[in-house]
C-alpha positions as CSV (number, residue, x, y, z in Angstrom):
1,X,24.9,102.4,147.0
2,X,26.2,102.6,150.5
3,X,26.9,98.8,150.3
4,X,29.1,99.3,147.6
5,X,31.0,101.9,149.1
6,X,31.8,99.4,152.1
7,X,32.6,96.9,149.8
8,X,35.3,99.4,148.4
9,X,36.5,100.6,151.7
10,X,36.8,96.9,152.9
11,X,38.8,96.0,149.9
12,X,40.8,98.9,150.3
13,X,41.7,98.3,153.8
14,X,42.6,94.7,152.8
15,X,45.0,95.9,150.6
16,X,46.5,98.4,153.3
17,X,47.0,95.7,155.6
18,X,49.1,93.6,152.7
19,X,51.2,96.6,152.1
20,X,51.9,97.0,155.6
21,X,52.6,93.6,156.0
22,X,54.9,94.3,153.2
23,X,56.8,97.0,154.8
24,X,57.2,95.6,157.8
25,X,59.6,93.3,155.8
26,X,61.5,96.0,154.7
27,X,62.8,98.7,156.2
28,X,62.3,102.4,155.8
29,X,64.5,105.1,154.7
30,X,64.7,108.8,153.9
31,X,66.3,110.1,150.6
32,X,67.5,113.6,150.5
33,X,63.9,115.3,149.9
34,X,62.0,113.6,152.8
35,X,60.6,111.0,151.1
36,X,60.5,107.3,152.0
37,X,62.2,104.7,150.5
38,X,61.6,101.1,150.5
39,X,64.7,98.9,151.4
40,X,64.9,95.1,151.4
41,X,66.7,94.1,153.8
42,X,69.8,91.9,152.2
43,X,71.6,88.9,154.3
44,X,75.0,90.0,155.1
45,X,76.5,88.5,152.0
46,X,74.4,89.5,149.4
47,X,74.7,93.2,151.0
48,X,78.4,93.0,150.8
49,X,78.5,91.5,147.7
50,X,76.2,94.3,146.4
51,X,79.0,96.7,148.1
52,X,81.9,94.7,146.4
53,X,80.0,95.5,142.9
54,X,79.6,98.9,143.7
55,X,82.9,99.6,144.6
56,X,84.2,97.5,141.7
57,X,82.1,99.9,139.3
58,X,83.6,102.8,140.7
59,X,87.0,101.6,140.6
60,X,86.3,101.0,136.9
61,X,85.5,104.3,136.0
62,X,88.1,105.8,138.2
63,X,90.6,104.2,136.3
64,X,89.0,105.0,132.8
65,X,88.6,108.3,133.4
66,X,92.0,108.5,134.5
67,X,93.4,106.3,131.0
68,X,91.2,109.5,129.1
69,X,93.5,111.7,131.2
70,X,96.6,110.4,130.3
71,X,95.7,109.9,126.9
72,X,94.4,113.5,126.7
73,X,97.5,115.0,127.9
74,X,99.9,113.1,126.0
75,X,98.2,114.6,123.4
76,X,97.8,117.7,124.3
77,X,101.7,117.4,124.8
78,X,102.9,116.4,121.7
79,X,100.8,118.9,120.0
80,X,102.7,121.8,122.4
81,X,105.9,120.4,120.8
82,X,105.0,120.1,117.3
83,X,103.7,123.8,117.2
84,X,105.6,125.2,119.7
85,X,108.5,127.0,117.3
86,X,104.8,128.2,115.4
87,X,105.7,132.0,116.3
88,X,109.3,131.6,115.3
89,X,108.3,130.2,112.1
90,X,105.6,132.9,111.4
91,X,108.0,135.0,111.9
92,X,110.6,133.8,109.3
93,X,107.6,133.4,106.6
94,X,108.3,136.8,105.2
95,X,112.2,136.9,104.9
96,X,111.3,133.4,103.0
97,X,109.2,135.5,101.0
98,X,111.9,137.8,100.5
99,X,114.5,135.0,99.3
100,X,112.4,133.8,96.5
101,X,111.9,137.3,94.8
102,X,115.5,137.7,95.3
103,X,116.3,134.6,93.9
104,X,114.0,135.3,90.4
105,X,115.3,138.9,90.0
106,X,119.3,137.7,90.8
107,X,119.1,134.5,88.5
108,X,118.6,136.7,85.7
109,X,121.8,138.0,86.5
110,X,125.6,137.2,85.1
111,X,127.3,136.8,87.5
112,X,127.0,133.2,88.6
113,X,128.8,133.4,92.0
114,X,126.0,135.9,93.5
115,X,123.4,133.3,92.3
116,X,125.2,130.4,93.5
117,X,125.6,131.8,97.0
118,X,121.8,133.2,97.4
119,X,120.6,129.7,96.1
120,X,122.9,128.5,99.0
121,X,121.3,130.8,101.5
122,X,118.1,130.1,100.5
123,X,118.0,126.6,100.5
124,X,119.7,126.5,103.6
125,X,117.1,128.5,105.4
126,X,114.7,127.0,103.2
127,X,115.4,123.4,104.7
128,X,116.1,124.7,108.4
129,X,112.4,125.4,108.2
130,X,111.2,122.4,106.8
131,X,113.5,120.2,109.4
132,X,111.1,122.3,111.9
133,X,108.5,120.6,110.3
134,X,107.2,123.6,108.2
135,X,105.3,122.5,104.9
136,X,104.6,124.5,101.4
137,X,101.2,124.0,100.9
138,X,100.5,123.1,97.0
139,X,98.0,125.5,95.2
140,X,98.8,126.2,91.3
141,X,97.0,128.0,88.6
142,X,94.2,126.0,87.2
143,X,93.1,124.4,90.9
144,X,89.7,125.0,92.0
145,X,89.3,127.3,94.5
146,X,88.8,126.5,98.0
147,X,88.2,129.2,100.9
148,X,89.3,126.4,103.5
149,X,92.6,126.2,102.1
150,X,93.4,129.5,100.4
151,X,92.6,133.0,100.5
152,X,91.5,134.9,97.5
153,X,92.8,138.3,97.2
154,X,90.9,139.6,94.0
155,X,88.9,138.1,91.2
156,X,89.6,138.8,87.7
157,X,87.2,138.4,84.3
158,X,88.3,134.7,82.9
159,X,86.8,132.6,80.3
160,X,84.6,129.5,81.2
161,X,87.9,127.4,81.5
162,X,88.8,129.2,84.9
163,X,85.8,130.2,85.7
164,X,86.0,129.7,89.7
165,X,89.7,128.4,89.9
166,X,92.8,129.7,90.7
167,X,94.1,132.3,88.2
168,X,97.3,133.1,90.2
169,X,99.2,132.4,93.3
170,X,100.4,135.7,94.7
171,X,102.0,134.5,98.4
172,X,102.8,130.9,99.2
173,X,100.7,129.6,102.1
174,X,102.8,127.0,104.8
175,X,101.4,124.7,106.9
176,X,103.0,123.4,110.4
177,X,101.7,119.7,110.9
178,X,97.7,119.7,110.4
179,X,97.3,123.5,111.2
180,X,98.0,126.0,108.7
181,X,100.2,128.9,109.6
182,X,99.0,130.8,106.6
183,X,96.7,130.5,103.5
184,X,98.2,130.9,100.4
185,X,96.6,134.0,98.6
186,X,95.2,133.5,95.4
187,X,93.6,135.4,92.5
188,X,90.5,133.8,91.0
189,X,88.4,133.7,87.7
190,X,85.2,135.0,87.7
């Protein structure tokens, strides 16, 4: 029994010696929690070129991160112009509103002169705010219903037919690029 732990402890002090033989090759270093780190020492060109490649590597991400930068901002920018007249628009929704009821109670109206010159008005304002980029968004009776794009203000008993679609449009919803400004409100079947 005792031979064999002599065996071990020869073997094991064999195998210490080949490691310090080992390290003696390389050099010792301390990371940042106290331990040691083995480090081969390099030739002087193979350690600059492993610096050249480091240095390379960051300059590559440097100047990716900085192409995301740009990229990101330029986006960000010509997303500030597109919806930057959004509260002005908002705004104007209403009297839009206020035009088309105009517009169906005075076309029933004689007098052709007052319709003329409210169409005028209207389309005018009307294509002012669609130059700014403002959109109708399209929603009719019949549609199926979709709480993404439209808001429903009341259901109503309908037969099978319009059973979950849109029964009627009470207020036009608009949209300003991608975003909509405001969700059409709808009545559905139920």
């Amino acid at each position: 029994m005792f031979q064999n732990i002599f065996k071990n402890k020869s073997k094991m002090t064999t195998e210490n010696t080949e490691i310090d033989k080992e390290l003696d090759e390389a050099t010792l270093e301390q990371n940042a929690n106290g331990e040691q780190l083995i480090v081969e020492e390099l030739s002087i060109e193979e350690q600059m070129a492993k610096d050249l490649a480091h240095e390379k590597d960051k300059f590559l991400r440097l100047f990716a991160e900085f192409e995301n930068y740009k990229k990101r901002t330029s986006k960000e920018r010509s997303e500030l112009f597109r919806t930057a007249n959004q509260e002005v628009l908002q705004a104007m929704l209403p009297v839009m509103d206020d035009f088309d009821r105009a517009l169906a109670e005075i076309s029933k109206s004689e007098d052709e002169n007052l319709v003329k010159g409210v169409e005028l008005i209207h389309n005018k304002l009307k294509d002012t705010l669609f130059s700014k980029g403002l959109e109708v968004i399209e929603i009719k009776s019949g549609d199926a219903f979709d709480a993404d794009f439209a808001e429903a203000i009341t259901q109503i008993p309908a037969g099978d037919k319009l059973k979950g679609k849109v029964v009627d449009v009470i207020e036009k919803g608009y949209k300003l690029g991608d975003k909509i400004i405001r969700f059409p409100k709808v009545v559905i079947g139920n």
